[in-house]
C-alpha distance (Angstrom), angle and dihedral (degrees) to the residues before:
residue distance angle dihedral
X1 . . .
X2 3.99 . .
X3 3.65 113.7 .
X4 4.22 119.6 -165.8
X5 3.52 94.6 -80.8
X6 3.85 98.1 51.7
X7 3.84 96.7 49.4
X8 3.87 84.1 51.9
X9 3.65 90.9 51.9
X10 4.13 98.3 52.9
X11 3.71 84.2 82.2
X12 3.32 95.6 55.9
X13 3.35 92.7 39.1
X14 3.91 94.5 57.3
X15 3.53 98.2 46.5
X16 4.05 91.8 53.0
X17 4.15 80.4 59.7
X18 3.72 95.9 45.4
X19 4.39 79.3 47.3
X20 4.10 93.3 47.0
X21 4.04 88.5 40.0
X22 3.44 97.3 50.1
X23 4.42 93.9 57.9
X24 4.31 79.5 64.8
X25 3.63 131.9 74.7
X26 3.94 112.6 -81.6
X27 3.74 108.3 -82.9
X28 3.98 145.6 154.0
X29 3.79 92.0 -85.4
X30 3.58 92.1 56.6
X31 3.98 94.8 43.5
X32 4.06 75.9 46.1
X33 3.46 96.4 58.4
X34 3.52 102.8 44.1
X35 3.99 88.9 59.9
X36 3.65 85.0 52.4
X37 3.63 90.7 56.7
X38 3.90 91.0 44.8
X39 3.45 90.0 48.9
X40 3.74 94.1 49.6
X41 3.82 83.7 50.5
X42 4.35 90.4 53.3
X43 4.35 89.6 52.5
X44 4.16 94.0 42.7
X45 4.04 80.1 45.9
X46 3.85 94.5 -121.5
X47 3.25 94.6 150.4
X48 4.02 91.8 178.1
X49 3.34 91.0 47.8
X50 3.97 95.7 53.7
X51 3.73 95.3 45.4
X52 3.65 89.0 48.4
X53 3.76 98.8 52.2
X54 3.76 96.4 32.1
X55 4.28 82.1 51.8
X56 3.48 83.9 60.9
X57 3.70 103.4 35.3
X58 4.04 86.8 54.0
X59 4.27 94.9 57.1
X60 3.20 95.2 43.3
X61 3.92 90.1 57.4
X62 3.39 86.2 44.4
X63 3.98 100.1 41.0
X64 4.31 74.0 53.9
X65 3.69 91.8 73.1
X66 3.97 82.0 -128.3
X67 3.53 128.0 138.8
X68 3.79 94.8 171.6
X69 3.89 88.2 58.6
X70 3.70 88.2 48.4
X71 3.35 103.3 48.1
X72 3.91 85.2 49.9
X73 3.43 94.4 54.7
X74 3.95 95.7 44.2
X75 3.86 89.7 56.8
X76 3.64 92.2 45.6
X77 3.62 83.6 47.3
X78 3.87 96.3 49.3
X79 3.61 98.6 45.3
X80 3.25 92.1 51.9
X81 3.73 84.2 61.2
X82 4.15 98.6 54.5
X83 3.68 88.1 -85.4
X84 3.96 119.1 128.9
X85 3.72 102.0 -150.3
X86 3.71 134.1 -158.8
X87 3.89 106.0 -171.2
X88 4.42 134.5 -167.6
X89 3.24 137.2 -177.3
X90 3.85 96.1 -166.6
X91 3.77 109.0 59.4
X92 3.90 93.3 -150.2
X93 3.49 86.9 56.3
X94 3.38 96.9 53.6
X95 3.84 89.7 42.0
X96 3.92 83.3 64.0
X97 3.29 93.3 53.5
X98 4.04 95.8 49.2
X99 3.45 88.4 49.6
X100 3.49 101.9 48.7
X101 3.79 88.9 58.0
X102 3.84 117.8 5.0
X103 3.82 88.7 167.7
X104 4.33 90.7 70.1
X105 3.76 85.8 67.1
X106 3.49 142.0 80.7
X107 3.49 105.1 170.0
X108 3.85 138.9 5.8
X109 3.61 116.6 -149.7
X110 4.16 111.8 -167.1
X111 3.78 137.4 -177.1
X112 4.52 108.0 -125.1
X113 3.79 83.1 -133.3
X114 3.72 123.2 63.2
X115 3.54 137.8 136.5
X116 4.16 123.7 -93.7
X117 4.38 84.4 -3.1
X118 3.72 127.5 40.3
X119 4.12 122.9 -141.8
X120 3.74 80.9 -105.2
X121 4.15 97.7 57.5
X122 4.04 83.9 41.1
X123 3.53 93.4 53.9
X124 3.59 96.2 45.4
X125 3.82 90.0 51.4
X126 3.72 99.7 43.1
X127 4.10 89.1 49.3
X128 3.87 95.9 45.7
X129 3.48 81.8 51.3
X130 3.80 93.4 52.0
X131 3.77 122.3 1.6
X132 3.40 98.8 -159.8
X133 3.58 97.7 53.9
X134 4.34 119.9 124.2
X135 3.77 118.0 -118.2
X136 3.03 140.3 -146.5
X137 3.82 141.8 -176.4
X138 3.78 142.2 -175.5
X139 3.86 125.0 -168.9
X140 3.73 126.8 179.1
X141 4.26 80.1 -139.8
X142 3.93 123.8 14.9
X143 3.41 110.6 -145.5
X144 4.12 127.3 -154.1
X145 4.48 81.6 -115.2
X146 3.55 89.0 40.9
X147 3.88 87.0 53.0
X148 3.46 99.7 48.4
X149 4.05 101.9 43.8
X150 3.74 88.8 45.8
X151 4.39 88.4 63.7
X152 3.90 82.1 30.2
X153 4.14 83.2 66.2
X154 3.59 103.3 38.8
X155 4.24 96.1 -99.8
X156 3.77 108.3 155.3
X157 3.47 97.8 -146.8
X158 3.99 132.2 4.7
X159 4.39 108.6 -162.5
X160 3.68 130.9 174.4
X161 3.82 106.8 -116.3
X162 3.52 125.3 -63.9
X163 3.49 127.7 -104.1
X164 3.49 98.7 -153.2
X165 4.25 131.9 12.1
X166 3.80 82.7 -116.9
X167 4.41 85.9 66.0
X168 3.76 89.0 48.0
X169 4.07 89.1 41.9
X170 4.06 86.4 52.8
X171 3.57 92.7 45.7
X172 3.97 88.0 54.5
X173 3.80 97.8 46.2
X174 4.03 82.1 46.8
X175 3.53 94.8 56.4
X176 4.01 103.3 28.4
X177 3.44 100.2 41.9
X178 3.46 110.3 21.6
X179 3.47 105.0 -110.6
X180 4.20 132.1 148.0
């Protein structure tokens, strides 16, 4: 059980990782526990202090070269945000999934550039699977092409790579629920 003066230590706590972390090579557990901080940041409502960390958190995973640490951090991310998040690394996997039960999603948010299928091939399987189904794509650089084959396939909305989870969390509440 954590009493007061535990739950006021987990920040401490955190930042002594982030402090013993940082003296090794850049890794996963480092990208790992600066989303811990961010999210520690998001439930004490420090919203500065969230974007900040998760900022940092996110480039890391991304100087890492690795999508799996990305994606991980993204749903973390996400949910944290009121999302409920199935994430992939392998877009044929998640393919599979969508298709063996379109109805358990509301939206599908993909990257343009994937190994073995691009965002485009995914989208274009996931709507001729169902129709009516929300879009989404992320693109390190959006292109005039890229632009107009995304509305050319149905995607909702085509945007360069978010800075932060809270840019791709906007972009869903855009989209999803209608909001500005």
């Amino acid at each position: 059980m954590l009493g007061p003066r535990s739950v006021t230590r987990i920040p401490t706590l955190a930042s002594e990782a982030v402090e013993v972390l940082e003296r090794l090579p850049p890794g996963h557990e480092l990208a790992m526990a600066y989303g811990n901080v961010s999210q520690r940041g998001m439930a004490m409502q420090d919203l500065d202090r969230a974007v900040a960390w998760g900022t940092c958190a996110l480039e890391l995973a991304r100087s890492l070269d690795d999508e799996e640490a990305l994606v991980l951090l993204a749903s973390r991310a996400l949910t944290r945000l009121g999302h409920q998040v199935t994430g992939f690394t392998d877009p044929e996997e998640a393919l599979k999934a969508f298709g063996a039960n379109p109805q358990g999603f509301d939206v599908v948010v993909t990257d343009l550039s994937m190994p073995h299928l691009s965002g485009f091939d995914l989208a274009r399987e996931v709507l001729a699977l169902c129709p009516e189904m929300t879009v989404l794509m992320t693109t390190g650089y959006v292109r005039a092409e890229d632009e107009h084959l995304a509305r050319e396939l149905g995607i909702r909305e085509l945007f360069p790579k978010p800075a932060t989870m809270d840019e791709l969390g906007l972009a869903l509440d855009r989209v999803v629920r209608g909001t500005k």
